[in-house]
VOPAGU-2260 file (C-alpha; in pm, 1 decimal, decimal comma):
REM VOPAGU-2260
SITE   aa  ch    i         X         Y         Z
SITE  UNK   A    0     -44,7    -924,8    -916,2
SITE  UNK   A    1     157,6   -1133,8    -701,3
SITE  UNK   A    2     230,5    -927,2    -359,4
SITE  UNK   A    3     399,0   -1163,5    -148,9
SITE  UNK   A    4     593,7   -1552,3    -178,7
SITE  UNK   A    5     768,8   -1757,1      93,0
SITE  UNK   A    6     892,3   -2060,1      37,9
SITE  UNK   A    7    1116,9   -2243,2     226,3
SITE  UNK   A    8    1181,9   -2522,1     503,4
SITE  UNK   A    9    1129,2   -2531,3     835,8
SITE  UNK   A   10    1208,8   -2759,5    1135,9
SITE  UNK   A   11     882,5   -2862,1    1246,0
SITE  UNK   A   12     611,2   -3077,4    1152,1
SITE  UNK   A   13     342,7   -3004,0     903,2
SITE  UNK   A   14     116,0   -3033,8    1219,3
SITE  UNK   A   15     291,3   -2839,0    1456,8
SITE  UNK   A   16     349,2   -2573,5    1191,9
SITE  UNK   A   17     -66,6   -2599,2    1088,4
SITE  UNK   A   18    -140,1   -2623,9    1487,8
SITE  UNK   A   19       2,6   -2258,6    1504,1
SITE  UNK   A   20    -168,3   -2130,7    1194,2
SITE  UNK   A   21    -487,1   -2307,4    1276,4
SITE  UNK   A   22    -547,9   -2126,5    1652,0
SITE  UNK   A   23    -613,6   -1742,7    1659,8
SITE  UNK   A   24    -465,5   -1776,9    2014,3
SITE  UNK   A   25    -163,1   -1905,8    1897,4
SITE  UNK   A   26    -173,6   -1639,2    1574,6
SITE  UNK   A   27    -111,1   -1357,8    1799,2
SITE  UNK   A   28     175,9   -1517,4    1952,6
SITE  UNK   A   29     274,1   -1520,8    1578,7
SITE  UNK   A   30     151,6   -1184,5    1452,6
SITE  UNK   A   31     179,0    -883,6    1682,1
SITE  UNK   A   32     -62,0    -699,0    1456,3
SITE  UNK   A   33    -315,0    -976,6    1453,4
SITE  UNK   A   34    -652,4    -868,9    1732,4
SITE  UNK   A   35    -854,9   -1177,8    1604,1
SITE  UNK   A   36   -1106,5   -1309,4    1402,4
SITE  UNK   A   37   -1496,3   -1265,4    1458,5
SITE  UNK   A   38   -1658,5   -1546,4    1278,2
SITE  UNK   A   39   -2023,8   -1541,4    1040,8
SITE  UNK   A   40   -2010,0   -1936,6    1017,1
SITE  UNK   A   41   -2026,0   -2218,1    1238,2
SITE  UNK   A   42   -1745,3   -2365,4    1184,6
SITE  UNK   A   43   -1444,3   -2188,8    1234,2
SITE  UNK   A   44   -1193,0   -2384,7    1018,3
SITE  UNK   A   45   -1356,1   -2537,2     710,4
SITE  UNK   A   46   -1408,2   -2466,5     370,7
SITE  UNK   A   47   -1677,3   -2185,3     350,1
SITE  UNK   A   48   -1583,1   -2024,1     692,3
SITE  UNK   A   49   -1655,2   -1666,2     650,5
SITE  UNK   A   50   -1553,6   -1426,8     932,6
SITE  UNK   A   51   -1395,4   -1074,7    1014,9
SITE  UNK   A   52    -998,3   -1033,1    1095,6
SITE  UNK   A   53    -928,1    -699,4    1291,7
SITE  UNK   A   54    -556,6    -622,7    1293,8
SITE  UNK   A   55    -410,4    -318,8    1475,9
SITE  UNK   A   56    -106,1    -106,6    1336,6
SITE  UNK   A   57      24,2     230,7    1442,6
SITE  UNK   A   58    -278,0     233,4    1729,7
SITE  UNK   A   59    -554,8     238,7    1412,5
SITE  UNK   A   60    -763,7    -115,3    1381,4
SITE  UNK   A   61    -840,7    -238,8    1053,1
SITE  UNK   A   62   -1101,5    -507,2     983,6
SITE  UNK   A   63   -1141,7    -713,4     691,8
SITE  UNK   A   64   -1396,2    -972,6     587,8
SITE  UNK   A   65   -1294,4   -1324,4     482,0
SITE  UNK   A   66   -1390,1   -1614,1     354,9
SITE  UNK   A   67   -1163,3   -1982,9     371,8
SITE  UNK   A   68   -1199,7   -2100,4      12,1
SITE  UNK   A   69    -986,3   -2413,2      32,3
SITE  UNK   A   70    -869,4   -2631,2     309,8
SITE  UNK   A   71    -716,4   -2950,3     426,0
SITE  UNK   A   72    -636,5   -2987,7     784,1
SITE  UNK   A   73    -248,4   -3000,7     860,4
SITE  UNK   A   74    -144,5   -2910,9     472,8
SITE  UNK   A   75    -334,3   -2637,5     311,8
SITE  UNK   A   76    -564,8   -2349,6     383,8
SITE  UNK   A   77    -691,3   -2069,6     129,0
SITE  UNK   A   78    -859,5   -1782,3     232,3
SITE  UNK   A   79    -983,9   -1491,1       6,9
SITE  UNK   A   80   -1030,6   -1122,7     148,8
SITE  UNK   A   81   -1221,3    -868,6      22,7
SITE  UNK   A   82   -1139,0    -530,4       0,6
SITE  UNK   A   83   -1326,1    -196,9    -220,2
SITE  UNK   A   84    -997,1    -182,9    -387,8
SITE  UNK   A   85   -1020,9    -564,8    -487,8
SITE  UNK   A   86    -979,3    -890,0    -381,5
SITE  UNK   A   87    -665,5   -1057,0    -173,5
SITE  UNK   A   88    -629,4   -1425,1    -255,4
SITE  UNK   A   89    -360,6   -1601,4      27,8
SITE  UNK   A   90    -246,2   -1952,2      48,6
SITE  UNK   A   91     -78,2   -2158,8     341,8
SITE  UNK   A   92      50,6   -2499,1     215,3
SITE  UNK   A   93     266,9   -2739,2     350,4
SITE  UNK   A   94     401,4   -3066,3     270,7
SITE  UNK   A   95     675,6   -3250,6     444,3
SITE  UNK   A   96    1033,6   -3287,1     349,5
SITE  UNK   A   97    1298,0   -3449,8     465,6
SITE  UNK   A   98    1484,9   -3493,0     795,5
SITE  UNK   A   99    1192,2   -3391,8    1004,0
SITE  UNK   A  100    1143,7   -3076,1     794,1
SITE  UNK   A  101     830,4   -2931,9     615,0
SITE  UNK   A  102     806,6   -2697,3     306,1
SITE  UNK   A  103     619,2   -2414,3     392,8
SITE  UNK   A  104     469,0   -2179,4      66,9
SITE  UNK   A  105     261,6   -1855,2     106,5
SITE  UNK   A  106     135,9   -1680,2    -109,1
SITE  UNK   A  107     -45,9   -1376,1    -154,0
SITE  UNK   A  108    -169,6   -1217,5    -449,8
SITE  UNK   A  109    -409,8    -872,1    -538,3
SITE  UNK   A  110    -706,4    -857,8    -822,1
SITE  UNK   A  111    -768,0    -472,4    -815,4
SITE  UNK   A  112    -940,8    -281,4   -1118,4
SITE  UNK   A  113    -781,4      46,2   -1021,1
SITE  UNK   A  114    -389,9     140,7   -1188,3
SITE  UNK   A  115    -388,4     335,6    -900,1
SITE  UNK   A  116    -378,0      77,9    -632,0
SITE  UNK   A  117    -165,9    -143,5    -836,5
SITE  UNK   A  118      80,2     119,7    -875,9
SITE  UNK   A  119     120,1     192,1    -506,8
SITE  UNK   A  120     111,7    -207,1    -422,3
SITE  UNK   A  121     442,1    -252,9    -661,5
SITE  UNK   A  122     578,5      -5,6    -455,1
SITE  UNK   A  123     501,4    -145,8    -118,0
SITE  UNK   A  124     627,4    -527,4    -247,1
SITE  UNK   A  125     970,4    -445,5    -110,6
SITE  UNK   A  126     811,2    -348,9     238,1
SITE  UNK   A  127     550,8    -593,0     218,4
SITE  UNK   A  128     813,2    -893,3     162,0
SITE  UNK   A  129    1020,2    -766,9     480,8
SITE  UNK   A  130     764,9    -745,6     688,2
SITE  UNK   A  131     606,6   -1101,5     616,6
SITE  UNK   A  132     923,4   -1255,2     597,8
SITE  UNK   A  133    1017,5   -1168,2     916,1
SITE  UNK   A  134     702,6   -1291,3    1092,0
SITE  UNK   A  135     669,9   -1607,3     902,1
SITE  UNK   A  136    1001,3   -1683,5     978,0
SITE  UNK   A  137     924,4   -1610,1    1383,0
SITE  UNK   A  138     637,1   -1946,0    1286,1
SITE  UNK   A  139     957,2   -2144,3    1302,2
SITE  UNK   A  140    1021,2   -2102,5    1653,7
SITE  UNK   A  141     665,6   -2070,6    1791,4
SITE  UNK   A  142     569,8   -2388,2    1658,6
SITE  UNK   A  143     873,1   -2551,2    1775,9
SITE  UNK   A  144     763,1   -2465,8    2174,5
């Protein structure tokens, strides 16, 4: 089930866009919910990288685990989270467009074996979509700085 899709363009570069995306410093600039990322791998931005992403909302810390299943420096990054409800599959791409622009596409979707879960997720999309637009649309002016 899809859960979430952005796609539009921004005025910024595909690298200072990625630059943003690519730095868990810079991630909390972007993401007020976003604690950080403990990593299980050496490397910290490859294909393979497996690590733990703690978020905090309403004063409760979540923590899920992680694993980047595709990526390409400056255009594309895939991660896949895993949950006991199912798994989360995201994607970051970008590819330039014109003027000095770049298309930016995410996308997030749910594989869950429980109606339950499903149910409630359809439910959320509205809330979901909100939220995410609004703070990939705040990208726009962090990378820009």
């Amino acid at each position: 089930m899809e859960l979430y899709r952005y796609d539009k363009q921004m005025k910024a570069s595909p690298e200072e866009i990625f630059a943003v995306v690519n730095d868990d410093e810079r991630l909390k600039e972007w993401s007020p919910i976003f604690e950080g990322n403990e990593y299980f791998t050496e490397e910290k931005r490859a294909k393979g990288t497996k690590f733990r992403t703690k978020l905090k909302v309403l004063s409760k810390t979540y923590q899920f685990r992680s694993q980047i299943t595709e990526y390409e420096e400056n255009r594309h990054v895939k991660v896949r989270t895993t949950l006991r409800q199912g798994t989360i599959t995201s994607e970051f791409q970008l590819a330039p467009a014109s003027n000095d622009e770049t298309q930016v596409t995410v996308t997030s979707h749910f594989e869950g074996t429980g109606k339950k879960y499903n149910l409630i997720l359809k439910g959320a999309k509205p809330v979901i979509k909100k939220v995410l637009d609004n703070q990939v649309n705040k990208l726009e002016e962090i990378a820009a700085k």
